[in-house]
C-alpha positions in Angstrom: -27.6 5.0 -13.9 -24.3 6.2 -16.0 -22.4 3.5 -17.8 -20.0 1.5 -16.9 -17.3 -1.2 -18.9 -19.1 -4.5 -17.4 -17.7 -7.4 -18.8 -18.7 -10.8 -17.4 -15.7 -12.7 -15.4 -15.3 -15.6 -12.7 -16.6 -13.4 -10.2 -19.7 -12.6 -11.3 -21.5 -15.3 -8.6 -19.2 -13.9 -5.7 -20.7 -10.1 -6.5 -24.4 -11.0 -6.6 -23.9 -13.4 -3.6 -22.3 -10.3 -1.6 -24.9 -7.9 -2.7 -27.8 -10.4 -1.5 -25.9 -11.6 1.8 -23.8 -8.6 3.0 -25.6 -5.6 1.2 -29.7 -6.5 1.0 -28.6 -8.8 4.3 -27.7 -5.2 5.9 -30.7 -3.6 5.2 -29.3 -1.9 2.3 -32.4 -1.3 -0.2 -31.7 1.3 -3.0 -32.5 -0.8 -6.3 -29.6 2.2 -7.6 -27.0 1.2 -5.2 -27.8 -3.2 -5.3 -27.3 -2.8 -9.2 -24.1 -0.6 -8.8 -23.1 -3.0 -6.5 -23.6 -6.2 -8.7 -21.7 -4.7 -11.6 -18.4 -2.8 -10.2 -15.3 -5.7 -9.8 -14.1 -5.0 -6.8 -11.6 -7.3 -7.0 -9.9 -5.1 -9.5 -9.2 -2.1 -6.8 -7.5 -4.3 -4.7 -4.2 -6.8 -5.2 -4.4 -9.7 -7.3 -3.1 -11.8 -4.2 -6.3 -10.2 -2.8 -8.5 -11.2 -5.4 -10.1 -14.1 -3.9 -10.8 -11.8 -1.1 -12.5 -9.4 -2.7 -16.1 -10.3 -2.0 -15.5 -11.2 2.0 -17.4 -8.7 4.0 -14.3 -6.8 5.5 -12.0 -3.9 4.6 -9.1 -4.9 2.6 -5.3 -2.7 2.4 -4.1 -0.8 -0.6 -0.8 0.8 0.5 0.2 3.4 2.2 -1.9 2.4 5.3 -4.8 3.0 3.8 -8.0 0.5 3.1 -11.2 -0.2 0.6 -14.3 0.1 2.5 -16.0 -3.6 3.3 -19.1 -3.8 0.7 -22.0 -3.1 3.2 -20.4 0.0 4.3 -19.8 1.3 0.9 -23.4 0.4 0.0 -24.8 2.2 3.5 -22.9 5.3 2.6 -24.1 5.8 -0.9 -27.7 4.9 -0.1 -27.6 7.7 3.0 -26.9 10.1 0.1 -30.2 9.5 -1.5 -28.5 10.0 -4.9 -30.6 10.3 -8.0 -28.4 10.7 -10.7 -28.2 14.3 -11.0 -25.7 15.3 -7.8 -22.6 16.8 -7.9 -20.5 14.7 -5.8 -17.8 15.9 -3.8 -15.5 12.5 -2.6 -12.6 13.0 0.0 -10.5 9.8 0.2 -10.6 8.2 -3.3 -8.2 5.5 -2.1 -8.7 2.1 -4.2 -11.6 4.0 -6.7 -14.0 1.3 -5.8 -16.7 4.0 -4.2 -15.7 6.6 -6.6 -16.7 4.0 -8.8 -20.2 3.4 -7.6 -21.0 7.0 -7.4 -20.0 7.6 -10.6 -22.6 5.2 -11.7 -25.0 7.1 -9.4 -24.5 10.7 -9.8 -23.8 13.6 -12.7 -20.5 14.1 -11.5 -17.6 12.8 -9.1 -15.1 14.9 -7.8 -12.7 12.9 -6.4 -9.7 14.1 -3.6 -6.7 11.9 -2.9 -4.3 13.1 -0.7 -1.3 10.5 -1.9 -0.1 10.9 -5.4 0.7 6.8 -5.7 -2.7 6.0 -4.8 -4.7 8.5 -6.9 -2.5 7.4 -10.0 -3.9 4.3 -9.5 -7.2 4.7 -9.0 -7.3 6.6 -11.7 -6.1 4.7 -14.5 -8.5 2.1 -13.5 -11.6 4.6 -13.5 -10.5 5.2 -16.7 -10.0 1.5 -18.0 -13.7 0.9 -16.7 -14.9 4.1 -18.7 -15.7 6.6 -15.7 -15.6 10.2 -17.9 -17.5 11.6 -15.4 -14.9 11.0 -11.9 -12.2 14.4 -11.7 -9.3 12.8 -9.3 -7.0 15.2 -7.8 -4.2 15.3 -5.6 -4.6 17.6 -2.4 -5.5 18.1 1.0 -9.0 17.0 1.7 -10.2 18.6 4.3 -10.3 22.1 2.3 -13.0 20.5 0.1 -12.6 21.8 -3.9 -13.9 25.6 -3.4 -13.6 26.5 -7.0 -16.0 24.0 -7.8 -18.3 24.3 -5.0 -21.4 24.0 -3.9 -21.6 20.5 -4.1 -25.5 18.3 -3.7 -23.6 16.0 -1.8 -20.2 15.2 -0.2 -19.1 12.1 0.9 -15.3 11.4 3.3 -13.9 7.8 3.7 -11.7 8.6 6.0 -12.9 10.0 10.3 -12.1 13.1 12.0 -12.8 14.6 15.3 -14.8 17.2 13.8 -16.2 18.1 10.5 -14.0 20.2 8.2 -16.3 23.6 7.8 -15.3 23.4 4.4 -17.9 20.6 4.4 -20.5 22.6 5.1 -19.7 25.7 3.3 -19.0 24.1 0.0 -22.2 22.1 0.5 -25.4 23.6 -1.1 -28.3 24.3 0.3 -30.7 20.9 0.8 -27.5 19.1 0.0 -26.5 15.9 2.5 -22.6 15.3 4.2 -21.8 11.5 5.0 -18.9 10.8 6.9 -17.1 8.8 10.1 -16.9 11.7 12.7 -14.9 10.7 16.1 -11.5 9.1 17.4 -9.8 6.0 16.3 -11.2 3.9 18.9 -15.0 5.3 18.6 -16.9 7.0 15.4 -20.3 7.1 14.4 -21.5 7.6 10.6 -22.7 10.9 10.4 -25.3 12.4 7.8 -25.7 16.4 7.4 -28.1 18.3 5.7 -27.8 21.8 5.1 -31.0 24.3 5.5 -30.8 28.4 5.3 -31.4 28.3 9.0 -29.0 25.6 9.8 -27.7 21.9 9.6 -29.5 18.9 10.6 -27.4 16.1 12.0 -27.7 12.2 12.5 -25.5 9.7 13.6 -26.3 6.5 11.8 -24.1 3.9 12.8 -21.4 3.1 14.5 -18.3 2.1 12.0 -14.7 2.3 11.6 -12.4 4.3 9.0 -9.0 5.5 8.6 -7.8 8.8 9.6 -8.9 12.1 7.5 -5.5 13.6 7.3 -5.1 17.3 6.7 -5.0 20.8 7.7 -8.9 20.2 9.7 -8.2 16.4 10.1 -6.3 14.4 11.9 -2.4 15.1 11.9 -0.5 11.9 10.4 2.2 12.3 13.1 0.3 11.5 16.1 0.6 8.6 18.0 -2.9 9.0 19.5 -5.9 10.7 18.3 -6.4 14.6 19.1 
């Protein structure tokens, strides 16, 4: 597990009582993950009117219409990577930081792809005040992947859409795994891909709820409805 600037605050109890209640509670089991879990401050990536909220099992707002993931998910997600610390990790969505966080502690190196400059500023600075060297955040569209540094071990989107950019799966490497929300605003289901030389393997693992994956192979931001 990769370091991380951990210093003990007033919300030490709250994290180690979400791990064991929402996380472990969830079925979550990855020793890597629980311990990424107990030391990230999540209350950091999110307002400090939100602070108190930080450790409630639910998604929390940003700006700009966009969310951090509620702790079991985040957990669920990383775990279905079956990271073991040498991956390079493609993330689409960094949003708040807070998962780009966790993998960082849990993989060689994060690639990170933000789609709104505002948001990635943010997330960035604090990656950096919690010593992340090895997170790369960019501003861009997400759903063309990061070809020039393709093939990725594994790639992980925060955000749904209908189908899964084939960027995905050609910038993913062989025996490499895709996690992501696949459906319509009203409906998605958690999918994992992995890649083979004769094909992908896919498996819906849970139902779940994300905002939309905006982008030339995503959803388009002006719709009312989903496609």
């Amino acid at each position: 597990m990769k370091p991380l600037l951990f210093k003990r605050d007033n919300f030490e109890r709250a994290r180690n009582a979400m791990v064991e209640e929402q996380v472990i509670g969830r079925g979550v089991k990855d020793e890597g993950v629980l311990q990424a879990m107990r030391l990230v401050p999540r209350q950091l990536f999110v307002e400090e009117a939100l602070y108190a909220q930080a450790y409630n099992d639910s998604a929390l707002p940003i700006g700009e219409k966009q969310t951090i993931s509620q702790p079991c998910m985040v957990a669920f997600m990383t775990e279905a990577l079956g990271l073991t610390g040498k991956e390079k990790t493609l993330e689409i969505g960094t949003g708040s930081g807070y998962q780009t966080a966790i993998l960082s502690m849990l993989a060689d190196k994060v690639y990170s792809i933000e789609r709104i400059p505002s948001i990635a500023s943010r997330a960035r600075k604090l990656l950096d005040n919690l010593m992340c060297p090895n997170v790369i955040v960019r501003v861009g569209d997400g759903t063309l992947g990061w070809q020039e540094e393709s093939p990725f071990d594994v790639i992980l989107a925060a955000a749904y859409s209908p189908e899964i950019p084939p960027a995905y799966i050609n910038q993913l490497a062989f025996g490499g795994r895709l996690v992501m929300p696949v459906g319509t605003e009203e409906s998605q289901g958690l999918i994992r891909v992995t890649k083979k030389p004769r094909g992908i393997e896919k498996e819906t693992l849970a139902a779940c709820r994300f905002v939309k994956l905006i982008g030339q192979y995503g959803c388009r931001e002006s719709d009312k409805k989903d496609p």
